[in-house]
Phi, psi and omega in degrees: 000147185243048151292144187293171199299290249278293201291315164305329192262335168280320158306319194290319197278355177273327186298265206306335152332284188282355162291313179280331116344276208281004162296299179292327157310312171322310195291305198267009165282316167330294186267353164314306206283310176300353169289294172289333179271359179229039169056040172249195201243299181084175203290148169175075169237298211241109143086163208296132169047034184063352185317320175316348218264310212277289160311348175269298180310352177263343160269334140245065178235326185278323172293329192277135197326122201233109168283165197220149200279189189230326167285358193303195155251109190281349191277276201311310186316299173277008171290300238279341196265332164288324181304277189311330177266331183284314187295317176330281184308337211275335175306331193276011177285357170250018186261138208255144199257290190230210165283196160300132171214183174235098194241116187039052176087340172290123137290123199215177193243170192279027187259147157272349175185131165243075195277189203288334195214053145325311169284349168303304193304328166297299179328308187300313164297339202263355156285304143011292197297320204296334191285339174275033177254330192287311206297327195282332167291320217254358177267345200287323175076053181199109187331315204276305196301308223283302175339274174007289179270008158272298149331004197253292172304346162282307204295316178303345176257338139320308197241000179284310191294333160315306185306290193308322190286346168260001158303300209293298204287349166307312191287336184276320177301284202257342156074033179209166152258326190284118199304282182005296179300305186328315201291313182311328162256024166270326172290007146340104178306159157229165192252063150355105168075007192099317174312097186268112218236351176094017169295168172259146170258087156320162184253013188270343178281327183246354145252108190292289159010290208260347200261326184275327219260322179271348159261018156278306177281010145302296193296303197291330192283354194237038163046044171239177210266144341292039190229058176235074172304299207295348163217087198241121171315322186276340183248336189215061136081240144232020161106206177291354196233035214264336188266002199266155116242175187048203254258328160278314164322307169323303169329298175288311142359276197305306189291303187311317184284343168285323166276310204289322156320326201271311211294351219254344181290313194261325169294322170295328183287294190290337223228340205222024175051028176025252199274350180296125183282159178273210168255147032251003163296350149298353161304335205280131194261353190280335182256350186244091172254129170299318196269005190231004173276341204288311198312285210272011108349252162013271193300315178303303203320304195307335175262358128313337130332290169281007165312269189328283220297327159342295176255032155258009197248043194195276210281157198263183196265127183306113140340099176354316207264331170277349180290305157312325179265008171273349177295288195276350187246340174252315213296309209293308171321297210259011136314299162333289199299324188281348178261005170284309187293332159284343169301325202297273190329318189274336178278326155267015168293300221307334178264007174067037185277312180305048176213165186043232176281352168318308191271358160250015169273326186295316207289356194253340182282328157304343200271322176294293198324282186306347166310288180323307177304305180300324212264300205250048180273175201282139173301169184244140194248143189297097179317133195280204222224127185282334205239195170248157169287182194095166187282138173297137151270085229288335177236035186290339206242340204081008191237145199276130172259109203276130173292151169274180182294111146125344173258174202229137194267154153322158177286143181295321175286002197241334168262347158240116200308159179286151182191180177259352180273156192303189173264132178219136178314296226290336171286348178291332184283325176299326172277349145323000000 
């Protein structure tokens, strides 16, 4: 795009507006919506329905005093928390908001820039964004902090490759990189059934796959629950952000609720027909309005939005080991394998090879692949025995221990001799 200087800078300052506006709309959308699923109130204090609870907390958090540890790395400690907030703001300048519109006698499109390999250009930041989590364990000079960010730095390398591999068949699908192009070419009708009825072929239908495998890897990349390991309380404090306060902290705050905003953006763009309304409202000519797309933007985004808070309200938080193999042993696999089979399918559409029985002999050799894959996958082996048989002893180490699931305490007459005075604990410890 050849927008003028003027036009660029009124975009960047309504982008960075409405990123922080709608962060803080998030913040109190959370706990409201966690609130109603667990038969709470949630803030409705501070300002009409609370809204305000979210702006108080965002302010004293800039006001409150921000202390820096006396072992830290003082560069790094305050580079890392700018990595991450600078990567936060810079995806969304390739994400297209609406269409071609006319602002102020220039006709542009609602985008702040749009190149040729946007979606690269998304990758790249929001890997990009991952160094300020790891720089903050490693700069914090902290046990808790340092874990952290090594857990931070597994998962981007886990689920960043899923996420890309579930990219590749959107670029093979759609013959484009540019989010722009993608979005455009979901508005493409399609005949159900024969049928012409104006539908779009959005990509989430038609590649499911790739649409289940990259909103599984949103969530682990953006460290929410149940994938949020790199600041998980019960074993490490708060993570990578365990030395952090005030006014860095926030930083960090802010860059989470933004990305969870950008991934949930980029599943809308690629995969949810982005500023395109859906159907049968695209019917409408009054509703597929270029200035009403930013609207149907919105709405989408937000319910990818309430996705995230679903599963912090439900699910309990993953055990390291299974978060890893679901990374490496299902997602990364069953990326590969679906995307030689949409290469197959677009390549031989392309050579118009795809009609008659050629195409329920292909379709029958995928639905047996994945049988096979399901059924006959590797078995899980017995776990072996935690405990020694016999009876447990409880005061062995000299302090009284509570059996674990599956041990069995001794009989009372075998630790305490028969007598005529009564049985009392302090006489069972003693005869201990």
């Amino acid at each position: 795009m050849n927008d003028p200087w003027w036009l660029v800078l009124i975009k960047v300052v309504v982008l960075f507006v409405v990123l922080l506006v709608w962060t803080i709309f998030n913040v109190w959308f959370e706990r409201r919506l966690v609130g109603k699923m667990q038969h709470r109130l949630g803030p409705i204090m501070n300002g009409p329905l609370g809204l305000g609870q979210a702006l108080a907390d965002g302010m004293k958090l800039l006001i409150k005093e921000d202390f820096m540890p006396s072992m830290v790395d003082k560069v790094l400690f305050t580079v890392a928390p700018l990595i991450a907030g600078t990567a936060a703001f810079t995806a969304w300048a390739v994400i297209p908001f609406g269409g071609e519109v006319e602002m102020f006698g220039v006709t542009t499109r609602l985008q702040l820039s749009d190149p040729n390999v946007g979606t690269l250009v998304l990758l790249a930041v929001t890997s990009v964004g991952i160094y300020g989590f790891v720089l903050a364990g490693w700069a914090s000079n902290s046990p808790y902090s340092l874990l952290g960010g090594l857990r931070s730095s597994a998962q981007m390398i886990s689920y960043e490759i899923a996420m890309g591999l579930s990219l590749v068949a959107v670029f093979l699908y759609s013959g484009s990189m540019s989010t722009s192009a993608i979005v455009e070419h979901q508005r493409l009708p399609i005949a159900p059934f024969g049928l012409d009825i104006g539908m779009q072929q959005w990509l989430w239908l038609s590649l499911l796959p790739s649409f289940f495998i990259y909103v599984i890897s949103m969530v682990g990349e953006t460290n929410r629950a149940p994938f949020d390991l790199p600041e998980a309380e019960s074993e490490l404090v708060s993570g990578y952000i365990t030395e952090y306060s005030g006014f860095r902290y926030a930083v960090y705050f802010l860059a989470e609720y933004i990305n969870m905003a950008t991934v949930s953006a980029i599943a809308t763009t690629l995969f949810m027909g982005g500023y395109l309304p859906p159907w049968p409202l695209n019917l409408i000519p009054l509703l597929n309005n270029p200035w009403l797309g930013p609207i149907w933007f919105a709405l989408k985004v937000q319910l990818f939005i309430s996705f995230f808070v679903w599963l912090r309200g439900t699910l309990p938080r993953f055990r390291y080991d299974q978060f890893m193999t679901l990374g490496w042993k299902w997602l990364i696999p069953i990326s590969l394998g679906w995307i030689v089979a949409v290469a197959t399918f677009k390549k031989l559409a392309d050579e118009g090879l795809l009609q008659g029985p050629l195409l329920w002999v292909l379709v029958g050799i995928v639905v047996a692949v994945l049988l096979v894959l399901l059924f006959l996958g590797e078995k899980p082996e017995p776990e072996p025995e935690l405990f020694p048989p016999g009876p447990f002893d409880a005061f062995a180490g000299g302090y009284p221990v509570p059996p674990m699931p599956g041990q069995v305490l001794p009989e009372l007459s075998d630790v305490v001799p028969s007598t005529t005075e009564p049985t009392t604990a302090s006489s069972i410890v003693k005869e201990q």
